[in-house]
C-alpha positions, 0 to 999 in steps of 0.5 A, spaced: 500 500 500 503 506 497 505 512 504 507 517 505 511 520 510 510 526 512 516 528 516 520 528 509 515 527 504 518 522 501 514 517 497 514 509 500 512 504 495 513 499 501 510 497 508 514 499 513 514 501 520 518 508 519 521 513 514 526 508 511 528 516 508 528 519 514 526 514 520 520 519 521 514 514 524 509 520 521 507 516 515 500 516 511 497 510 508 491 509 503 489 505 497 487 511 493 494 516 496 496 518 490 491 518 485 486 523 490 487 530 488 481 534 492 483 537 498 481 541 504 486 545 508 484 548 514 489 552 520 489 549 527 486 554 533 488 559 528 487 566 532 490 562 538 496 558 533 499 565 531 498 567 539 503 562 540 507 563 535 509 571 537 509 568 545 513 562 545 512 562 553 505 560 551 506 554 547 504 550 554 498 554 556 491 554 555 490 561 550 483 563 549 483 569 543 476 574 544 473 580 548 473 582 555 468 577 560 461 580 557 464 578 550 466 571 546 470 567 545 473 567 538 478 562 538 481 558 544 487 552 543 487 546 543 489 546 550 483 550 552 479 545 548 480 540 552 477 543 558 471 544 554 472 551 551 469 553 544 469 558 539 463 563 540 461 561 547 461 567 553 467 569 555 465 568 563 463 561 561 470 560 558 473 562 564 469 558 568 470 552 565 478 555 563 480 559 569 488 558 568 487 560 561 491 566 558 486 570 555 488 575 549 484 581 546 484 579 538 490 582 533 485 580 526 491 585 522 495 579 525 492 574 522 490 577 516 497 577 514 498 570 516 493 568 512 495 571 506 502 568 507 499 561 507 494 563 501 500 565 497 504 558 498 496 555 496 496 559 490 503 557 488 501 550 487 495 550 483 490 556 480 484 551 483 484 554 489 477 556 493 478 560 500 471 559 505 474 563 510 480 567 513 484 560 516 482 554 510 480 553 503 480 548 498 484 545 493 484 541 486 490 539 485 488 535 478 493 536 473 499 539 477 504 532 478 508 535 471 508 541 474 510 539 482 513 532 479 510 530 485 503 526 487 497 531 490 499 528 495 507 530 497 505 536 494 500 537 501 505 534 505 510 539 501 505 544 503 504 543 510 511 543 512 512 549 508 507 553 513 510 551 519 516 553 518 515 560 513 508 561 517 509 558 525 503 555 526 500 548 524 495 546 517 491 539 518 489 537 511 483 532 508 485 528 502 478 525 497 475 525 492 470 531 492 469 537 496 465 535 502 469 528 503 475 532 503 472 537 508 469 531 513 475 528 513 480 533 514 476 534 521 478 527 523 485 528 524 486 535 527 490 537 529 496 537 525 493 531 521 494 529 514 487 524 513 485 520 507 478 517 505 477 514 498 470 513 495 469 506 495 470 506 503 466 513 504 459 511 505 461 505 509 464 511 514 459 515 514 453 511 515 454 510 523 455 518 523 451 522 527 447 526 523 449 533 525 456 531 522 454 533 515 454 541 514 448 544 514 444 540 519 444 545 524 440 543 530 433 545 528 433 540 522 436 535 525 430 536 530 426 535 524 431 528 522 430 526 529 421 527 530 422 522 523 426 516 527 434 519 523 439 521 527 444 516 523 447 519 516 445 512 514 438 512 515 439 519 511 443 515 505 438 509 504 432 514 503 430 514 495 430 520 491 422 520 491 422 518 499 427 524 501 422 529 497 416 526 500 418 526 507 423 532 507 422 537 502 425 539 496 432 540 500 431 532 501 433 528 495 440 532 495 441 531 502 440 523 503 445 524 496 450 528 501 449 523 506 451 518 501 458 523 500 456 524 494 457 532 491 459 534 485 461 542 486 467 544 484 473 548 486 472 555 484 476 560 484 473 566 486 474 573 488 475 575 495 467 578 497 468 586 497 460 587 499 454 583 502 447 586 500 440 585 500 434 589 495 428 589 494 422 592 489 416 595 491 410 592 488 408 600 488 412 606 488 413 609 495 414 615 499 416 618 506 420 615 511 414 612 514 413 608 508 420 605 507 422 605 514 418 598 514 422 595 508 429 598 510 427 594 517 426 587 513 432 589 509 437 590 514 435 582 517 436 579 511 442 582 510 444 581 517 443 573 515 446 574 509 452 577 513 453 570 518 452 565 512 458 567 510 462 570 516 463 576 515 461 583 518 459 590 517 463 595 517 460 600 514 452 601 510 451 602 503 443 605 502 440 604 495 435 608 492 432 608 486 427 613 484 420 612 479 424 615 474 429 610 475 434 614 478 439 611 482 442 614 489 447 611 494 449 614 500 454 611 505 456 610 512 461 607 516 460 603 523 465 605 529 464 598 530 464 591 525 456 588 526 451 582 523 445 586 528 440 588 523 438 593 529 445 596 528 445 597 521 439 600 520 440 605 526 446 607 521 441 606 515 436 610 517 439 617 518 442 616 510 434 614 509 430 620 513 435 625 508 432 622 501 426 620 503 423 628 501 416 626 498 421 623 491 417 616 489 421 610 489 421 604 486 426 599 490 430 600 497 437 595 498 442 596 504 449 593 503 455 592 507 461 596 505 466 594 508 467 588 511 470 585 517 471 578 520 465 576 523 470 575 529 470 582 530 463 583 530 458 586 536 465 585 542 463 590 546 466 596 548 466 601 553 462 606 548 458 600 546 458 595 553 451 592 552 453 589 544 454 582 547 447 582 550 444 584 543 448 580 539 446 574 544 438 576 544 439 576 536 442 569 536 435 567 540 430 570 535 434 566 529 434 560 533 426 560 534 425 562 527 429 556 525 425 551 529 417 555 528 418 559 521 420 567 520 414 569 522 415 566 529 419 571 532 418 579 527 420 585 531 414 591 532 417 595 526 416 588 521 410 588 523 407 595 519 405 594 513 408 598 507 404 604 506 
């Protein structure tokens, strides 16, 4: 069975307890290595990774990156894990949990500039490169063993060495047969792992997993799996095309396919996102600031969900206008702090609307956010702004809810009003 071992990155033909190049025990076997070549590539504790890195005398110690005890936490260590801290839980939890715990205030100018360094070696490697968020991305590698003289694989281990030395903290990567597979199996092996899982063996593994392991299905649906007798992915993947539908909707058949590990999207590069935005056209022109305060307000909460889909955060608004005659009008505002709260933009929007809103019809309202933060930073709190958390904290309630009981579950009074 072919290895690989990732201390040298030699290839080994062979079985053998150890590098026979470098006497290294990191090795990576599987029937498929060297013909895979999607791959997910995801950094390990990142904020807190490059903590450690800037302070060596940290390495030993449980670091948690995020905002005072009113905040949350953004990133906590493997070491802090291991005490039950996680990514967004209330920092006053952490700390329970956590007490010895090295706390520190996020530096994002930092760990933006450490991901653009491991975004630039990824680029190098191969021009299918799909970045998700600021600390993984994935890869296709088809077609780069001429180039790289070198299976995908080696290429990766190439990679991750490369990061560790050039960047100072730890990759851990999933090698499969497409996007899903690959991200599913880069979790197994965290950190600093190299994990490898072939289709013919990917329904297999799947099939006792617990339904919540497949991206996307987030605690309301998986309710509604459960209320259905499924809380196993091979339940999930025995359902026909037909059956899925019938019992789950139009999301159904897609889902027991995923169940299956079977996904068809490609690697696509794409253009870092500059703005996030949401729009509307009336059905007949409006006018006044009490006639489009309602459809701003319904605007502002799609766009803040919109925001948190894809990790980020508002820095700024962008209000849009488009009059009867067709004639645009944009104004804009920036945030003193990042945010995904709907109330917060629209109190930022809405000064920019009662200027415009002088008796001119429109025919179309939209809010954008321009620019954009990591949603890490979004809604900490500060000393101008203390009770940021708590909303943030009530907004996340509301979601909540109306994932469970539908979006009319829980509307907000200004919501309510019907456009005049």
């Amino acid at each position: 069975m072919p290895a690989l071992c990732r201390d040298c990155c030699a290839a080994i033909p062979v079985e053998a307890p150890v590098c026979p190049t470098c006497r290294g025990r990191r090795l990576v076997r599987h029937p498929d290595l060297f013909a895979l070549t999607v791959a997910h590539v995801d950094c390990d504790a990142f904020y807190a990774s490059v903590e450690k890195r800037d302070r060596p005398e940290l390495a030993a110690k449980p670091v948690i990156v995020g905002g005072g005890r009113r905040g949350v936490v953004s990133a906590a260590c493997y070491i802090a894990r291991t005490s039950g801290v996680r990514s967004a839980m209330p920092m006053f939890k952490a700390l329970r949990a956590c007490p010895d715990a090295v706390v520190i205030k996020p530096d994002m100018a930092k760990y933006v500039a450490a991901a653009r360094r491991i975004r630039a070696l990824m680029e190098a490697l191969t021009p299918l490169l799909q970045p998700l968020s600021i600390d993984e991305a994935v890869m296709d590698l088809r077609g780069t063993e001429a180039l790289h003289k070198a299976p995908p694989a080696v290429v990766l281990a190439r990679l991750a060495r490369e990061v560790e030395r050039e960047v100072g903290v730890t990759i851990s990567i999933g090698l499969a047969p497409n996007r899903l597979l690959a991200k599913l199996t880069a979790e197994r092996d965290k950190p600093r792992g190299f994990a490898v899982l072939g289709a013919a063996e990917a329904r297999d593994w799947l099939a006792p997993q617990p339904v919540t392991l497949l991206p996307g299905v987030g605690p309301a649906l998986a309710r509604r799996l459960e209320a259905a007798g499924i809380t196993r992915l091979g339940q999930l993947a025995a359902l026909e095309p037909k059956e899925a539908a019938r019992r789950f909707g139009e999301e159904g058949p897609g889902l027991a396919a995923r169940a299956r590990g079977e996904d068809s999207r490609a690697v696509t590069p794409e253009r870092e996102t500059k703005s996030i935005s949401a729009e509307t056209t009336f059905e007949s022109d409006l006018a006044g600031l009490d006639a489009l305060e309602t459809p701003l307000w319904r605007m502002c909460e799609k766009l803040s969900r919109r925001l948190r889909e894809k990790d980020l955060a508002a820095a700024g608004v962008v209000l849009k206008l488009k009059t009867a005659g067709f004639a645009l009008r944009t104004r804009n505002a920036r945030l003193p702090a990042p945010t995904t709260l709907p109330e917060t933009l629209f109190a930022a929007a809405r000064p920019l609307l009662a200027k415009e809103a002088d008796g001119t019809a429109f025919r179309l309202i939209g809010i954008g956010a321009q620019p954009l933060a990591p949603a890490a930073e979004a809604d900490r709190g500060d000393l101008a702004d203390p009770e940021a958390p708590r909303r943030a904290a009530r907004w996340q309630a509301v979601e909540t809810l109306r994932a469970k009981f539908g979006d009319t579950a829980v509307m907000p009074g200004r919501g309510l009003r019907p456009p005049r």
